[in-house]
C-alpha positions as CSV (number, residue, x, y, z in Angstrom):
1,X,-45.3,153.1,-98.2
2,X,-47.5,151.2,-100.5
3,X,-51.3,151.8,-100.4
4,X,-52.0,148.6,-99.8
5,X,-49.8,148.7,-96.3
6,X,-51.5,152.3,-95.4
7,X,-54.9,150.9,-95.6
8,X,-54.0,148.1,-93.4
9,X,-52.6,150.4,-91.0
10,X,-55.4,152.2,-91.2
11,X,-57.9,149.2,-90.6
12,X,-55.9,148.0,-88.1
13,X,-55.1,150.8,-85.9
14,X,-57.6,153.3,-87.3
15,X,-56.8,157.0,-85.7
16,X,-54.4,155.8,-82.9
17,X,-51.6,158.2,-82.6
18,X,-47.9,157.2,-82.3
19,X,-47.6,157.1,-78.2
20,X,-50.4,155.6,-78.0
21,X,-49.7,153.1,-80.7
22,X,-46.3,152.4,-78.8
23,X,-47.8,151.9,-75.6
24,X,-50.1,149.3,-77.4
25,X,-47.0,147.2,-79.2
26,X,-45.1,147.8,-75.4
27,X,-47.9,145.7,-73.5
28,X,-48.3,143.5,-76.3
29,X,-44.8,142.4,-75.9
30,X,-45.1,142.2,-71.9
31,X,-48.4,139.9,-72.4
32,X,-46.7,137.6,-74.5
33,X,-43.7,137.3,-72.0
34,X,-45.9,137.0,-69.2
35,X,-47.6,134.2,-71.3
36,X,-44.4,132.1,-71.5
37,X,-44.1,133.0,-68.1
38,X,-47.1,131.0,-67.0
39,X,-46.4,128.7,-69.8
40,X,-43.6,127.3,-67.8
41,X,-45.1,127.2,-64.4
42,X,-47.9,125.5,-65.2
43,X,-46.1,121.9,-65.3
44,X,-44.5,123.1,-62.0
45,X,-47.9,123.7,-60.6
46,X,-49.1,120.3,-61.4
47,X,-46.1,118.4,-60.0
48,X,-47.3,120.4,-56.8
49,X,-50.4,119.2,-57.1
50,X,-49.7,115.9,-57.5
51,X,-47.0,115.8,-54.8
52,X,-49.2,117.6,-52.2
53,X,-52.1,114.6,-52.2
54,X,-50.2,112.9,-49.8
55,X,-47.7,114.3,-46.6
56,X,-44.8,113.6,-47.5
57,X,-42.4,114.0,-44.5
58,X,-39.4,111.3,-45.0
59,X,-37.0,111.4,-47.9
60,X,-38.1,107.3,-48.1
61,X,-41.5,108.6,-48.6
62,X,-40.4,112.0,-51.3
63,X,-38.0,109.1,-53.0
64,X,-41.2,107.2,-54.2
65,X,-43.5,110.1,-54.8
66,X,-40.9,111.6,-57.2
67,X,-41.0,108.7,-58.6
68,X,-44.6,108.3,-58.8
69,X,-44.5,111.9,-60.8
70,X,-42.2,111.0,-62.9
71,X,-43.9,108.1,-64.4
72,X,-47.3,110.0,-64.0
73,X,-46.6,112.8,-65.9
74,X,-43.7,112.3,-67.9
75,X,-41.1,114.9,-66.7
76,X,-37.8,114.7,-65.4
77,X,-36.6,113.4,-62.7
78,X,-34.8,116.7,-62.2
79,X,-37.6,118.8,-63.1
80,X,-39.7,116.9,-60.1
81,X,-36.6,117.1,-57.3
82,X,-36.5,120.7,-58.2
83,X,-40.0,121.9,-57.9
84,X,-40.4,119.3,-55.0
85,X,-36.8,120.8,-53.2
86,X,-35.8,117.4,-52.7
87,X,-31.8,117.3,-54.0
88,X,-31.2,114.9,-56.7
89,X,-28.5,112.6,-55.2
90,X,-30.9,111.7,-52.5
91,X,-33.0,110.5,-55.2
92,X,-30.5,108.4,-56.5
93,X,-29.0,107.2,-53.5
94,X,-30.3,105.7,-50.7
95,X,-28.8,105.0,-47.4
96,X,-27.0,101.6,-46.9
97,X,-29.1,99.3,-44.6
98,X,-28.1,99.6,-41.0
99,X,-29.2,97.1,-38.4
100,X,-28.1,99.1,-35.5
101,X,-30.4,102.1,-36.7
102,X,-33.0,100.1,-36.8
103,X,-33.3,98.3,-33.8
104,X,-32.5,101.8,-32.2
105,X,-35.4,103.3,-34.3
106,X,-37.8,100.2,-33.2
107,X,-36.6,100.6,-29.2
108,X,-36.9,105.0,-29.3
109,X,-40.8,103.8,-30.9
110,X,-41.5,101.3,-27.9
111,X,-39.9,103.9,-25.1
112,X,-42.2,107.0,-27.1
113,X,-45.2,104.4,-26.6
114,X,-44.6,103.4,-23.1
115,X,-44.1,107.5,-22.0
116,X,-46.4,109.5,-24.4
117,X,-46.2,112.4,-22.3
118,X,-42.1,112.8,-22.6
119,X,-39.9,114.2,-25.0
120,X,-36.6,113.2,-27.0
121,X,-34.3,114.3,-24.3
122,X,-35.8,112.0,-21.8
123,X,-35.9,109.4,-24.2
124,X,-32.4,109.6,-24.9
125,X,-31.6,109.4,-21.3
126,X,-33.3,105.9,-21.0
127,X,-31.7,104.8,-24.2
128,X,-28.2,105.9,-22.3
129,X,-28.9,104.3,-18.8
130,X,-30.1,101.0,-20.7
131,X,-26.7,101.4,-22.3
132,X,-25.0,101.5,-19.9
C-alpha cells in the first residue's frame, strides 16, 4: 500500500474499524439503490398527478387523458397506460360506432330521469316491456 493511499484512508475514514467500515460501504450501496429506486418512480408519480386532476371513469374519457399525458410530458404511451392501468389495446382501439347502443344509452338516460328513485333492474324491465 502506497503512503499516499494510507493517508487517504486515513483522512477519509480516520479511526473506523473494519465492521464498522463495512457496515458504512453496506448502506452506502443500499442508499444509492434506493436512489434509483425513487429515481424511477418519480415520472410515475407525476403521470398520477396529472391523471388524477380530473375523474376519469370511462375508457372514452382515460383514452384522451393518456393522451393528454403523453403529449404533456413526453413519455410513452406505454409508460402512461401502465401507471394509469388502462391496457394498451384499448388505447389504440376504440369501439366501432353502434347506433343501436346509442339510442339504447339515450332511452336508459331518459327512463333514469323520469324514475330517479329506481335502479337498473327496474329499468331494464321497462326497456323489456317497451320491447315487447
Amino acid at each position: 500500500m502506497s503512503e499516499v493511499t494510507l493517508h487517504r484512508w486515513r483522512a477519509e475514514y480516520g479511526a473506523v474499524d473494519r465492521d464498522a467500515l463495512k457496515r458504512l460501504k453496506d448502506l452506502d450501496k443500499e442508499n444509492a439503490r434506493l436512489k434509483r429506486l425513487v429515481a424511477d418512480q418519480q415520472p410515475d408519480i407525476q403521470i398520477l398527478k396529472e391523471i388524477a386532476k380530473g375523474g376519469i371513469l370511462s375508457p372514452a374519457r382515460r383514452r384522451r387523458v393518456i393522451e393528454h399525458v403523453t403529449l404533456v410530458m413526453d413519455v410513452s404511451e406505454r409508460r402512461v397506460c401502465r401507471v394509469a392501468g388502462q391496457h394498451g389495446s384499448t388505447q389504440r382501439r376504440t369501439a366501432p360506432p353502434n347506433p343501436y347502443r346509442d339510442r339504447l344509452v339515450a332511452r336508459m338516460r331518459e327512463l333514469a330521469v323520469a324514475n330517479p328513485r329506481r335502479g337498473r333492474r327496474y329499468l331494464m324491465d321497462l326497456l323489456r316491456k317497451e320491447r315487447g
